[in-house]
PDB file of N, H, CA, C and O in Angstrom:
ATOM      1  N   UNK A   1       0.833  -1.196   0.000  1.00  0.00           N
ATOM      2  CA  UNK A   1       0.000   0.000   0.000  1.00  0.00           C
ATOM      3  C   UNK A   1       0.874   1.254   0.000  1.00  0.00           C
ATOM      4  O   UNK A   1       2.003   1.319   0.487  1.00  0.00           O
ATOM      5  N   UNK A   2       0.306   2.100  -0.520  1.00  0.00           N
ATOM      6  H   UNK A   2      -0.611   2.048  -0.916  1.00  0.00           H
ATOM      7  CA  UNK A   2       0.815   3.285  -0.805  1.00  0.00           C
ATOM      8  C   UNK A   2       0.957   4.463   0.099  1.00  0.00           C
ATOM      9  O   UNK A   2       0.174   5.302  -0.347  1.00  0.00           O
ATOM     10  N   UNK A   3       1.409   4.823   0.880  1.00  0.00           N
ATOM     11  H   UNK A   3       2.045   4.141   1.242  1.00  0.00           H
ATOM     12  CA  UNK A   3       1.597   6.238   2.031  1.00  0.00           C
ATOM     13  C   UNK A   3       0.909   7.616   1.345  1.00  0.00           C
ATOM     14  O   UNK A   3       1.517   8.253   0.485  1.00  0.00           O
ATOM     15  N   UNK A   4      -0.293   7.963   1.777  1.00  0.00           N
ATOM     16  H   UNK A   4      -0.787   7.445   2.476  1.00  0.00           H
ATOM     17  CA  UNK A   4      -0.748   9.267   1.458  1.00  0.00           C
ATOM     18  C   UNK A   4      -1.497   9.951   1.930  1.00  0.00           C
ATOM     19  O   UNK A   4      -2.194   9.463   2.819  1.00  0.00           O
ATOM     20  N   UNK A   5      -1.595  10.645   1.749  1.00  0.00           N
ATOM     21  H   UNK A   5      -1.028  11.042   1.027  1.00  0.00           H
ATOM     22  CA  UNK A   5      -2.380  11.986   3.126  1.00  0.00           C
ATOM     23  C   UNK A   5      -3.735  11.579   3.198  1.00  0.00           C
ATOM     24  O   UNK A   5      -4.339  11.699   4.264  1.00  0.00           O
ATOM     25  N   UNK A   6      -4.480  10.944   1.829  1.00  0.00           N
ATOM     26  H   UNK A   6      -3.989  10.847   0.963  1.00  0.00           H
ATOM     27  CA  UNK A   6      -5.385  10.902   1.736  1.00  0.00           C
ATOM     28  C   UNK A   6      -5.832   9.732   2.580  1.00  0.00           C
ATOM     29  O   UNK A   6      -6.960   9.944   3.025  1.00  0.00           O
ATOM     30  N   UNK A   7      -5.190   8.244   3.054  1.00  0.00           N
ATOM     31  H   UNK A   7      -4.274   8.072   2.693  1.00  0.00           H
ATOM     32  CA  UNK A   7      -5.048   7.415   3.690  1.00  0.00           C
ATOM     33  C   UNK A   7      -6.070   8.018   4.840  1.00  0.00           C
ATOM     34  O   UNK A   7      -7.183   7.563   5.101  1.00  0.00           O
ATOM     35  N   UNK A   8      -5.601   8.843   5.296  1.00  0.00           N
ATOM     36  H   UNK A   8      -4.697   9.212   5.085  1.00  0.00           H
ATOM     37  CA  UNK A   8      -5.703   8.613   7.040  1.00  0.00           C
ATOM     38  C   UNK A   8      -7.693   9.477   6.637  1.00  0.00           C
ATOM     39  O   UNK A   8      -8.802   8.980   6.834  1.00  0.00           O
ATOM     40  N   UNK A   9      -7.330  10.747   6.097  1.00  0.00           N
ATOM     41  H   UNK A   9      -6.429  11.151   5.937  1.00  0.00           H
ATOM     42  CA  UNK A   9      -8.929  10.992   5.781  1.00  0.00           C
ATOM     43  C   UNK A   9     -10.105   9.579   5.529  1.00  0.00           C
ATOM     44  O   UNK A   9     -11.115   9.224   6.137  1.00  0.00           O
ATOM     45  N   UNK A  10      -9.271   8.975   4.165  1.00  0.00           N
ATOM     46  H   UNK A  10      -8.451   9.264   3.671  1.00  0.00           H
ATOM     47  CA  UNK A  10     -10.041   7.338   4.479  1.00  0.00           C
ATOM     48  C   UNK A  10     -10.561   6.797   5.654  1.00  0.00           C
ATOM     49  O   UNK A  10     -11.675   6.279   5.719  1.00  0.00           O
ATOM     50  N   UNK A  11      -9.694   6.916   6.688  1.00  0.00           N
ATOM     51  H   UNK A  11      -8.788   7.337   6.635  1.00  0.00           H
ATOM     52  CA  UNK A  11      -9.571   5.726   8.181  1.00  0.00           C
ATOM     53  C   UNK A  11     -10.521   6.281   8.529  1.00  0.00           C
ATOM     54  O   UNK A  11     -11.489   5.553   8.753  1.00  0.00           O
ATOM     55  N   UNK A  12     -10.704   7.807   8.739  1.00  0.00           N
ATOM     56  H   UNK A  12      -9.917   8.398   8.558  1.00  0.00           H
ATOM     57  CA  UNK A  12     -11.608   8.744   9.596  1.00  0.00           C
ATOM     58  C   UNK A  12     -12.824   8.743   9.291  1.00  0.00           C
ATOM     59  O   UNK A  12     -13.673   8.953  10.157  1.00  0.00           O
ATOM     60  N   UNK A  13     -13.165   8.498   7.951  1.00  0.00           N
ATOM     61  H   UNK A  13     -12.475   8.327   7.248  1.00  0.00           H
ATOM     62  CA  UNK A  13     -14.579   8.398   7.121  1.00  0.00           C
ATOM     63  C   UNK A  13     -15.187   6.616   7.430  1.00  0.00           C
ATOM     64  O   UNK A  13     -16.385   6.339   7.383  1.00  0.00           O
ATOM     65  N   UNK A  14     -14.235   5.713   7.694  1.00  0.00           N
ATOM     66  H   UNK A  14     -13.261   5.938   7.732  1.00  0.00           H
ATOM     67  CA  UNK A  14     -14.278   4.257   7.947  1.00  0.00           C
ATOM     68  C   UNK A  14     -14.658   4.438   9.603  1.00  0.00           C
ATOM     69  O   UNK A  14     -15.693   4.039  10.135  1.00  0.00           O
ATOM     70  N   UNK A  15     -13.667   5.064  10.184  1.00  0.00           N
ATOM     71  H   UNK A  15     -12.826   5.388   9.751  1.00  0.00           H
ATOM     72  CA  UNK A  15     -14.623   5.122  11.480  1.00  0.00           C
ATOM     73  C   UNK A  15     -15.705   5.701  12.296  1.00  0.00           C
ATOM     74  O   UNK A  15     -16.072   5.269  13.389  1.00  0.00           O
ATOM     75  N   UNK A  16     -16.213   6.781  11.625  1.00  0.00           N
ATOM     76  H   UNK A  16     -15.915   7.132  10.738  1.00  0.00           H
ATOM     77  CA  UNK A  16     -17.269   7.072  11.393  1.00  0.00           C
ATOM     78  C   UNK A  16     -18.348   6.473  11.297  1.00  0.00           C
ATOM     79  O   UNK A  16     -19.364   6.767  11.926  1.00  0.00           O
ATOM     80  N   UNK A  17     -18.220   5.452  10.394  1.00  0.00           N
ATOM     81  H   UNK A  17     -17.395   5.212   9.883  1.00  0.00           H
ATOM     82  CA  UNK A  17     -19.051   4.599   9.707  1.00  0.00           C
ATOM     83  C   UNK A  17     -19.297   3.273  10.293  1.00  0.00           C
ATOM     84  O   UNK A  17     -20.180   2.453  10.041  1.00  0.00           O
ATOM     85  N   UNK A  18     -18.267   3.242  11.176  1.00  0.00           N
ATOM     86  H   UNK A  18     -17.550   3.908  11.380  1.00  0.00           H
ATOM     87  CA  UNK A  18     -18.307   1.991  12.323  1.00  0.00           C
ATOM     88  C   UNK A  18     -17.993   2.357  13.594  1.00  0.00           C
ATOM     89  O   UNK A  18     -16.905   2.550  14.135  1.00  0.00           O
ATOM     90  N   UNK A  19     -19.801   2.465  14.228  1.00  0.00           N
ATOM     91  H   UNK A  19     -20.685   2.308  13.788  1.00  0.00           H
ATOM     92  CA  UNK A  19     -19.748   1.951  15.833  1.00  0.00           C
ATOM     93  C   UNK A  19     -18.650   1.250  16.794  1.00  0.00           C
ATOM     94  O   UNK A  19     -18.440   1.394  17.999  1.00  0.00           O
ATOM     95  N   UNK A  20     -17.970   0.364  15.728  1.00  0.00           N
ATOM     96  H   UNK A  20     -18.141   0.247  14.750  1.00  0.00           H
ATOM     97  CA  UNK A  20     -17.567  -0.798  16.931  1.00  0.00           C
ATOM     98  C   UNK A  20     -15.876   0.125  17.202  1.00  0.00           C
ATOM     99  O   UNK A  20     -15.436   0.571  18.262  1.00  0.00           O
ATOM    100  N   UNK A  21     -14.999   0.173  15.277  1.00  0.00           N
ATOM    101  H   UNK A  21     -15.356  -0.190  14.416  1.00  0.00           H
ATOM    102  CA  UNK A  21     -14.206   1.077  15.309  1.00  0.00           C
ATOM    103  C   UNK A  21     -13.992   1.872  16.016  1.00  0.00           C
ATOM    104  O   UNK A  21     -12.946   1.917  16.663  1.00  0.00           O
ATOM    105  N   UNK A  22     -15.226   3.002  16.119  1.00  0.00           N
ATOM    106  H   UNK A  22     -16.076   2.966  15.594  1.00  0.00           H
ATOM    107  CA  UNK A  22     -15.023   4.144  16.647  1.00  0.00           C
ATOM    108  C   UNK A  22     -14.526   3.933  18.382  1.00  0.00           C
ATOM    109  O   UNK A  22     -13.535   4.398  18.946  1.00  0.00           O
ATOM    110  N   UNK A  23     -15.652   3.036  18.947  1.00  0.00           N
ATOM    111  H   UNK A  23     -16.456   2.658  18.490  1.00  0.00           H
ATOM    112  CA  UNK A  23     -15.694   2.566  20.456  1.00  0.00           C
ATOM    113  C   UNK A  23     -13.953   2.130  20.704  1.00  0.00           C
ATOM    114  O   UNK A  23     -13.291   2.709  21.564  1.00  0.00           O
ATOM    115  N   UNK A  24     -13.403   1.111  19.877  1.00  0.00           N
ATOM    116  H   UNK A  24     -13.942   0.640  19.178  1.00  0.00           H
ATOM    117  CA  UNK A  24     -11.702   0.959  20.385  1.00  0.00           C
ATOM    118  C   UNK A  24     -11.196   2.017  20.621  1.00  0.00           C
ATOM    119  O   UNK A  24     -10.642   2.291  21.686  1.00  0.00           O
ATOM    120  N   UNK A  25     -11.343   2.937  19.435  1.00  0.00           N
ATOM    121  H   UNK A  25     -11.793   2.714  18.571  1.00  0.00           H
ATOM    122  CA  UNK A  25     -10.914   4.457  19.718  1.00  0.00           C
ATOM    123  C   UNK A  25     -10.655   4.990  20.539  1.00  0.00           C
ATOM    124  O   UNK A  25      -9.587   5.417  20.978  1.00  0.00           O
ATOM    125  N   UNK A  26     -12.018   5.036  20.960  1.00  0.00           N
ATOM    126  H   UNK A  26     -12.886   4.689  20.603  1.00  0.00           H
ATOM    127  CA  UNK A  26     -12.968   6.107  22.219  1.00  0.00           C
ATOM    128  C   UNK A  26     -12.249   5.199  23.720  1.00  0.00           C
ATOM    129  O   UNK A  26     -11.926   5.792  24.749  1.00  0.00           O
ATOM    130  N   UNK A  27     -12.160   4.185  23.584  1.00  0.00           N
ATOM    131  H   UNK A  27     -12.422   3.704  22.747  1.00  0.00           H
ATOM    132  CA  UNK A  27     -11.449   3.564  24.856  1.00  0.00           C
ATOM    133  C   UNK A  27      -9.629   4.002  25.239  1.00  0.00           C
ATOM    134  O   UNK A  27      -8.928   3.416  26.064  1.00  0.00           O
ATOM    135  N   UNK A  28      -9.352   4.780  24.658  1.00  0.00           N
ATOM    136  H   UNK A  28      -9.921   5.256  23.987  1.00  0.00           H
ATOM    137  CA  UNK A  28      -7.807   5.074  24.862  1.00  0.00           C
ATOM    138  C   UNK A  28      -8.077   6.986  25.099  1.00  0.00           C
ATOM    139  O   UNK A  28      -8.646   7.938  24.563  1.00  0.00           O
ATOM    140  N   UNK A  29      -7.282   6.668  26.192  1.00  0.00           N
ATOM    141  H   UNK A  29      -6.820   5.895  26.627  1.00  0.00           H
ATOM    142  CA  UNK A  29      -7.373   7.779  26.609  1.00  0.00           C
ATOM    143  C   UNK A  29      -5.470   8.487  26.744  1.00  0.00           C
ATOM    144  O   UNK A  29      -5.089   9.611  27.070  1.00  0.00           O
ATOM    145  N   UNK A  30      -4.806   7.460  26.402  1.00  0.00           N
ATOM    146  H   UNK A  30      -5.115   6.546  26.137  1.00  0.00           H
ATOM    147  CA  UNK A  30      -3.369   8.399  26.339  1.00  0.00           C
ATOM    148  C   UNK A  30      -2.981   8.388  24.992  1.00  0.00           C
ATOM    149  O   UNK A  30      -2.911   7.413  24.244  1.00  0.00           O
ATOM    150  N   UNK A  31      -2.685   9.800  24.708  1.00  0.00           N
ATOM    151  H   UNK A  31      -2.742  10.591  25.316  1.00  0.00           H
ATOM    152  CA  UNK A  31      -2.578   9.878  23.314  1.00  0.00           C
ATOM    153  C   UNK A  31      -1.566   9.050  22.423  1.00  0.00           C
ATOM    154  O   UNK A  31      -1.936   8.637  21.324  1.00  0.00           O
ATOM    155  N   UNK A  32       0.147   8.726  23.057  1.00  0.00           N
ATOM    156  H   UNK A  32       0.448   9.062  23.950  1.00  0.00           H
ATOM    157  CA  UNK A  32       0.405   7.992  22.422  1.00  0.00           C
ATOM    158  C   UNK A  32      -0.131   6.222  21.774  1.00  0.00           C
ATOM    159  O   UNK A  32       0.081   5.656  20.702  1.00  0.00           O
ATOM    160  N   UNK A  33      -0.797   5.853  22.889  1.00  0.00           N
ATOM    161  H   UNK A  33      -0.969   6.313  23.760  1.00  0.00           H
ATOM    162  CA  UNK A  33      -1.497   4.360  22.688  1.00  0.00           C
ATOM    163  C   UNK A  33      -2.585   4.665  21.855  1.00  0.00           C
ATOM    164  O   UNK A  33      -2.910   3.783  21.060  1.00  0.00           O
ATOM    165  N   UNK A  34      -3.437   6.067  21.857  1.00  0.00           N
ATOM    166  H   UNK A  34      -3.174   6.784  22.503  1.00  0.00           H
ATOM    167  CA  UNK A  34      -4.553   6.467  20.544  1.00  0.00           C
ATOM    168  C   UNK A  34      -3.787   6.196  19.243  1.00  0.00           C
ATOM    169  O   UNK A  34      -4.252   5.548  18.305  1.00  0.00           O
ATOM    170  N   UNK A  35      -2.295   6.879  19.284  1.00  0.00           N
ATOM    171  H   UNK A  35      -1.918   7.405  20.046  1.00  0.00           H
ATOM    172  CA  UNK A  35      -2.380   7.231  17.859  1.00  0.00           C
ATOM    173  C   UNK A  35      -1.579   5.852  17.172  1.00  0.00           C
ATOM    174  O   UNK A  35      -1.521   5.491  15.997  1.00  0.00           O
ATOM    175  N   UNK A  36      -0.901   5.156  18.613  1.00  0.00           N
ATOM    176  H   UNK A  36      -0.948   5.450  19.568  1.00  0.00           H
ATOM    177  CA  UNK A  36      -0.221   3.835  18.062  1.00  0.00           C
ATOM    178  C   UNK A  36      -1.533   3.145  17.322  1.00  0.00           C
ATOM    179  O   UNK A  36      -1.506   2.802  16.141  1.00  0.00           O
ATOM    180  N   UNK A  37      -2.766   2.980  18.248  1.00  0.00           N
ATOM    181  H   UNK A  37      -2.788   3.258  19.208  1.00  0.00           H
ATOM    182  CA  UNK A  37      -4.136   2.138  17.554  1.00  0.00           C
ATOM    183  C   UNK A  37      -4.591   2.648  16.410  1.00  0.00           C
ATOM    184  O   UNK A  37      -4.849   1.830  15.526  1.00  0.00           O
ATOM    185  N   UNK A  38      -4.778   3.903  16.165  1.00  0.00           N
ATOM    186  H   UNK A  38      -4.568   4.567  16.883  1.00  0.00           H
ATOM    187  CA  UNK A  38      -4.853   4.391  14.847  1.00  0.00           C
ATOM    188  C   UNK A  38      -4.107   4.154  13.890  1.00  0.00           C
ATOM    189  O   UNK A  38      -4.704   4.157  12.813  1.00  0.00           O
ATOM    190  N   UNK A  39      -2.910   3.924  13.834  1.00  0.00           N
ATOM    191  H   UNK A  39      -2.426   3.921  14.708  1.00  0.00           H
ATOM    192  CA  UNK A  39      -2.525   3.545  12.556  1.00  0.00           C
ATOM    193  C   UNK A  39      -2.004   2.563  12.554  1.00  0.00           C
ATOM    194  O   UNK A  39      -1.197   2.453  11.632  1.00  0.00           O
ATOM    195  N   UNK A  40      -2.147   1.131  13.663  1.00  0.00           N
ATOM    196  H   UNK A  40      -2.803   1.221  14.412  1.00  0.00           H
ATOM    197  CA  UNK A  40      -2.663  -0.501  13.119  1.00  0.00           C
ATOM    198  C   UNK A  40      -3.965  -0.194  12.464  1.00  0.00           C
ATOM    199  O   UNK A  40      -4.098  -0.503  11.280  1.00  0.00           O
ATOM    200  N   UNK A  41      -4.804   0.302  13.016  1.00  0.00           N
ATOM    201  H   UNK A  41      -4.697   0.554  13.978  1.00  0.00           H
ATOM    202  CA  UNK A  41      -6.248  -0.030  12.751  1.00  0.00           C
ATOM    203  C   UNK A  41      -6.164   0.136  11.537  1.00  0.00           C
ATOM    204  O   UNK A  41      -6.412  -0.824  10.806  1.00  0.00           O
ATOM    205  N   UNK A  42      -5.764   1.495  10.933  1.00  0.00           N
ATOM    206  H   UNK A  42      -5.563   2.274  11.526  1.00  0.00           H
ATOM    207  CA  UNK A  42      -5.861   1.806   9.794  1.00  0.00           C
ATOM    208  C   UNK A  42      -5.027   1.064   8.555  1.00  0.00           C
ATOM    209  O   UNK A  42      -5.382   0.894   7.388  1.00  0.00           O
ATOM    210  N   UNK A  43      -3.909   0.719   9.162  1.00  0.00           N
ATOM    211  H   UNK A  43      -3.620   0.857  10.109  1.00  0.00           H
ATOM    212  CA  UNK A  43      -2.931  -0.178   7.914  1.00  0.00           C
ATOM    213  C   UNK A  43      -3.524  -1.900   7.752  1.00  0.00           C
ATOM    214  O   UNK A  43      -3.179  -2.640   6.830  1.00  0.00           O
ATOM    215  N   UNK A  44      -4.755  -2.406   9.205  1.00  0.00           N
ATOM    216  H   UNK A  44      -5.035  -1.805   9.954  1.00  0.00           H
ATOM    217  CA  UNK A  44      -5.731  -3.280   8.630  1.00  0.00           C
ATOM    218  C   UNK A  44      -6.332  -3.284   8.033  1.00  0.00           C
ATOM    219  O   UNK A  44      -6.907  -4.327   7.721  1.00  0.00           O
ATOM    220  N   UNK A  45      -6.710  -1.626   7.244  1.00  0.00           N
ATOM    221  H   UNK A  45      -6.243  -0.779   7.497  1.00  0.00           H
ATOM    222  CA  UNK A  45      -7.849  -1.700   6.656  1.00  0.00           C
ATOM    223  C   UNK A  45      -7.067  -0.732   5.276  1.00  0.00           C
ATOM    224  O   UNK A  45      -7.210   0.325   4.662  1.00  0.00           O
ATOM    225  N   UNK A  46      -6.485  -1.532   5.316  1.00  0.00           N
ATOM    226  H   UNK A  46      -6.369  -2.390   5.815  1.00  0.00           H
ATOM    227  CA  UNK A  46      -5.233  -0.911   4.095  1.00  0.00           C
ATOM    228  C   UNK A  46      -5.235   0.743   3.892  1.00  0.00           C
ATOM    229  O   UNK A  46      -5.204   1.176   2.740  1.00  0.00           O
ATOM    230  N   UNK A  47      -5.269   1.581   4.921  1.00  0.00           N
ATOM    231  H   UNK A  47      -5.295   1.229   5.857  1.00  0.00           H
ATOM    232  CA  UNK A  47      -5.301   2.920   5.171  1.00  0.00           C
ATOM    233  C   UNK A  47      -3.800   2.889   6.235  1.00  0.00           C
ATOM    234  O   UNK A  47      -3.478   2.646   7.398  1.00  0.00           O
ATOM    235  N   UNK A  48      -3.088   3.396   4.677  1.00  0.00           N
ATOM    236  H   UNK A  48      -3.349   3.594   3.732  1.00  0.00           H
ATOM    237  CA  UNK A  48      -1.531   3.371   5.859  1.00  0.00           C
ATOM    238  C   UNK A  48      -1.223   4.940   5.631  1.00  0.00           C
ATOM    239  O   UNK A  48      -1.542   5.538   4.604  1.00  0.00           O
ATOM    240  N   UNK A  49      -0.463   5.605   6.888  1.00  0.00           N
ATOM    241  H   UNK A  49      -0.204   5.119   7.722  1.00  0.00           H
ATOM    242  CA  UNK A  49      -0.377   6.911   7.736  1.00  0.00           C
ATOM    243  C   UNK A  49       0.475   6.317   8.616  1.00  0.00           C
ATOM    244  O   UNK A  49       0.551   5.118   8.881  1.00  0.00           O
ATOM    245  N   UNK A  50       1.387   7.616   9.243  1.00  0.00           N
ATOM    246  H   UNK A  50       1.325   8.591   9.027  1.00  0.00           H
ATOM    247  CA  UNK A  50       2.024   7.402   9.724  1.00  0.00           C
ATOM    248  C   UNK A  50       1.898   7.744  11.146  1.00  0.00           C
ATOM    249  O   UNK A  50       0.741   8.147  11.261  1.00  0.00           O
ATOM    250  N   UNK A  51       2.555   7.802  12.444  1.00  0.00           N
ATOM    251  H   UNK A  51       3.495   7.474  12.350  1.00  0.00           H
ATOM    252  CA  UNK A  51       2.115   8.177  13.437  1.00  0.00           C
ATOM    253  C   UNK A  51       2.179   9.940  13.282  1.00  0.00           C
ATOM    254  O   UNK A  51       1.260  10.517  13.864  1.00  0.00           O
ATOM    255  N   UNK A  52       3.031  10.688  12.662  1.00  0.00           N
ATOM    256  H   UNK A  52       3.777  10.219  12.189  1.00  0.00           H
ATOM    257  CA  UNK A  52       3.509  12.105  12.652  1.00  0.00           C
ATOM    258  C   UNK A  52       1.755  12.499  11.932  1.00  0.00           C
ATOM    259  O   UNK A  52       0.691  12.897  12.407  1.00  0.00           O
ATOM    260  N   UNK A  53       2.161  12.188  10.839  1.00  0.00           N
ATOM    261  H   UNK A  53       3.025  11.865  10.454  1.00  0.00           H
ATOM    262  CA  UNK A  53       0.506  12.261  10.290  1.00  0.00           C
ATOM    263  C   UNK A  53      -0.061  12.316  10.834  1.00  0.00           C
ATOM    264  O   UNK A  53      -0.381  13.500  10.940  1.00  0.00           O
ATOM    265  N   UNK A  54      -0.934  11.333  11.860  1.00  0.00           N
ATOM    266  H   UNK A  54      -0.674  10.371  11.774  1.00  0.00           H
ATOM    267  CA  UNK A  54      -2.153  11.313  12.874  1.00  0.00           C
ATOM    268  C   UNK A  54      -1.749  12.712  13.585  1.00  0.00           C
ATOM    269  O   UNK A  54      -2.530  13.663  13.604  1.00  0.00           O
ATOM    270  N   UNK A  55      -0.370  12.754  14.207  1.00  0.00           N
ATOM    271  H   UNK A  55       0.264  11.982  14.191  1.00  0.00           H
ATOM    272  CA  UNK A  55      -0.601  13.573  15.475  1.00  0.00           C
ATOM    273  C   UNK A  55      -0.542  14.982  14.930  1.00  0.00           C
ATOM    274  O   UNK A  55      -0.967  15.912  15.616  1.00  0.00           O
ATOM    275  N   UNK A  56       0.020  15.202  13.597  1.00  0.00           N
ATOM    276  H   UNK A  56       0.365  14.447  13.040  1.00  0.00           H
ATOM    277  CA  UNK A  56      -0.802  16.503  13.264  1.00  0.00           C
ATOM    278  C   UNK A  56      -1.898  16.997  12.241  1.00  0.00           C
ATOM    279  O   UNK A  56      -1.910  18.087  11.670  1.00  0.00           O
ATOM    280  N   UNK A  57      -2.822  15.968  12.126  1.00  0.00           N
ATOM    281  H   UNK A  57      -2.812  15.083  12.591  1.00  0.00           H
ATOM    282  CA  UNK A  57      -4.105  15.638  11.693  1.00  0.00           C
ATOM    283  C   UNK A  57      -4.541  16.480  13.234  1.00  0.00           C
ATOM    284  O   UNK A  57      -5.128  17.562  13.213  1.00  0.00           O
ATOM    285  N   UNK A  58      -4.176  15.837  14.417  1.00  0.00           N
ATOM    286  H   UNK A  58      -3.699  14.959  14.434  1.00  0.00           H
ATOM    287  CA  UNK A  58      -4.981  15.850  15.846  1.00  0.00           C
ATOM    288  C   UNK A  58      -4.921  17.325  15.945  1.00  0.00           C
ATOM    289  O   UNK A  58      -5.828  18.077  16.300  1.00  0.00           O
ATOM    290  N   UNK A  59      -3.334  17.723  15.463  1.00  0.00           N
ATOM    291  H   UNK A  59      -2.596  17.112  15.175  1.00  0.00           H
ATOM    292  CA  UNK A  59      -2.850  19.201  16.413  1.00  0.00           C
ATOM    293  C   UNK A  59      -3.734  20.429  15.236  1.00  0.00           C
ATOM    294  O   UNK A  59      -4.138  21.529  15.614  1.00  0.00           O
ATOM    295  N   UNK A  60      -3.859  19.961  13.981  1.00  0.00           N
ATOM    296  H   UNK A  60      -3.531  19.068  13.674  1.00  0.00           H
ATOM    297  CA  UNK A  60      -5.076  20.802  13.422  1.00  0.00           C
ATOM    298  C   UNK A  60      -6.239  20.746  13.582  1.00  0.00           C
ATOM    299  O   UNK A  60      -6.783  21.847  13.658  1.00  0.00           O
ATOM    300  N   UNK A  61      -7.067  19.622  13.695  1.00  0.00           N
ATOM    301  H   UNK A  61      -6.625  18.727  13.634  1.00  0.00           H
ATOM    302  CA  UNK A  61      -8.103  19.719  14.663  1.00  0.00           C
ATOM    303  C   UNK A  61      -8.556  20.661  15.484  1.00  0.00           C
ATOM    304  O   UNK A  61      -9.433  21.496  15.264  1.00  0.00           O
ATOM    305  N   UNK A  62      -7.772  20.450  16.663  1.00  0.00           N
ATOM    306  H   UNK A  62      -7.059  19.771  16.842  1.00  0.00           H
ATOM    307  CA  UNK A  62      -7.311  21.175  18.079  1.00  0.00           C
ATOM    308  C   UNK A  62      -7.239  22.881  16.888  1.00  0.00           C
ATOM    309  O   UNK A  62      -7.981  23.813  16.580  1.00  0.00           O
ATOM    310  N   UNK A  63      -6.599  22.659  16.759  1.00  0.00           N
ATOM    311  H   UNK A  63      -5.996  21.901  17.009  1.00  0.00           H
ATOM    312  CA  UNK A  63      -6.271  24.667  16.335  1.00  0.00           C
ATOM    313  C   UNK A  63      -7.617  25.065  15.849  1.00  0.00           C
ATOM    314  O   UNK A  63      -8.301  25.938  16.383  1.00  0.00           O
ATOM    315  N   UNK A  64      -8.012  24.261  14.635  1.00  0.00           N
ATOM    316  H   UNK A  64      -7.457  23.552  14.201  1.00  0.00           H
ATOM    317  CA  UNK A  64      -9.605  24.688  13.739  1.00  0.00           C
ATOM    318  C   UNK A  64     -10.802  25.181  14.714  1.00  0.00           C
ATOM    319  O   UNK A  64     -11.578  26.131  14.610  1.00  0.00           O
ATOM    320  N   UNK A  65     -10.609  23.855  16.014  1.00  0.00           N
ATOM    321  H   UNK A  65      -9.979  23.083  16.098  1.00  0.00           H
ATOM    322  CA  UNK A  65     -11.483  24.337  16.815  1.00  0.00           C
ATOM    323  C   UNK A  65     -11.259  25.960  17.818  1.00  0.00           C
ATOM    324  O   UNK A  65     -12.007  26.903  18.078  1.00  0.00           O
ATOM    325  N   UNK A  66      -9.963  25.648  18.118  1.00  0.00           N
ATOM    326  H   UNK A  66      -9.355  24.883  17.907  1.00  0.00           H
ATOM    327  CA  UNK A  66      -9.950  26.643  18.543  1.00  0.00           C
ATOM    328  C   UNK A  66     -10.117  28.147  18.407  1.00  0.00           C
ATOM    329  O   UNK A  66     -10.526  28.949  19.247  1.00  0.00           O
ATOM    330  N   UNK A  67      -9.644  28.381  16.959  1.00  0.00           N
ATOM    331  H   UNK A  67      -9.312  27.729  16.276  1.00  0.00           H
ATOM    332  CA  UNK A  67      -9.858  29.429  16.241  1.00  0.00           C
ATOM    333  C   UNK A  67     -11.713  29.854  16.127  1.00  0.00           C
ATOM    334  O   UNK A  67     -12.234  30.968  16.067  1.00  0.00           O
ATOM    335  N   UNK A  68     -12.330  28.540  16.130  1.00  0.00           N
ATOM    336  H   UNK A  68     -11.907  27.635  16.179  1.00  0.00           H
ATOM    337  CA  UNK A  68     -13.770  28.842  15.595  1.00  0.00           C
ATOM    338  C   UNK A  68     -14.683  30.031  17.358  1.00  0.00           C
ATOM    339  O   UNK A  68     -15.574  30.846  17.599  1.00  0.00           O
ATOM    340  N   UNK A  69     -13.457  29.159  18.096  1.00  0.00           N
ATOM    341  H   UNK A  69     -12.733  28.497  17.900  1.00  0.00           H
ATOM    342  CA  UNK A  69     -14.334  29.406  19.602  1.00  0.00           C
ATOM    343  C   UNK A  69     -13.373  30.947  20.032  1.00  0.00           C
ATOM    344  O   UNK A  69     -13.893  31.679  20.873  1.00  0.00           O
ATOM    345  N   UNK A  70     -11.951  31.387  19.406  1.00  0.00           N
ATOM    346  H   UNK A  70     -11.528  30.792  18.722  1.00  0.00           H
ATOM    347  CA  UNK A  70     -11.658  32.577  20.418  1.00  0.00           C
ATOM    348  C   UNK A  70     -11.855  33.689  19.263  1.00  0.00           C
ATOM    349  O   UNK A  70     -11.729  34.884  19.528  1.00  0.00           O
TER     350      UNK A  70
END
């Protein structure tokens, strides 16, 4: 499989779409063990990303929101 940005958007639209997915997720509460599970989960489901990827996928997130709220 191929490494691309678009990968991890994939994973995010896949877990979305699955309850059960999402719930492993939702059970990790320290970010490094989140983002280690995120990208097994995702290279099972042939959505390969890297850990740097995820964690600044997360750290834009975090900013988008923030910007919307100050």
């Amino acid at each position: 499989m191929k490494l691309a940005p678009e990968n991890l958007e994939r994973f995010r639209r896949l877990v979305l779409a699955d309850p059960q997915l999402l719930e492993k997720l939702r059970k990790n509460s320290d970010l490094n063990t989140f983002i280690t599970l995120t990208v097994r989960l995702g290279a099972e489901r042939g959505c390969i990303f890297t850990a740097d990827q995820v964690r600044a996928a997360l750290q834009e997130s975090r900013r988008a929101w923030l910007e919307r709220w100050i």
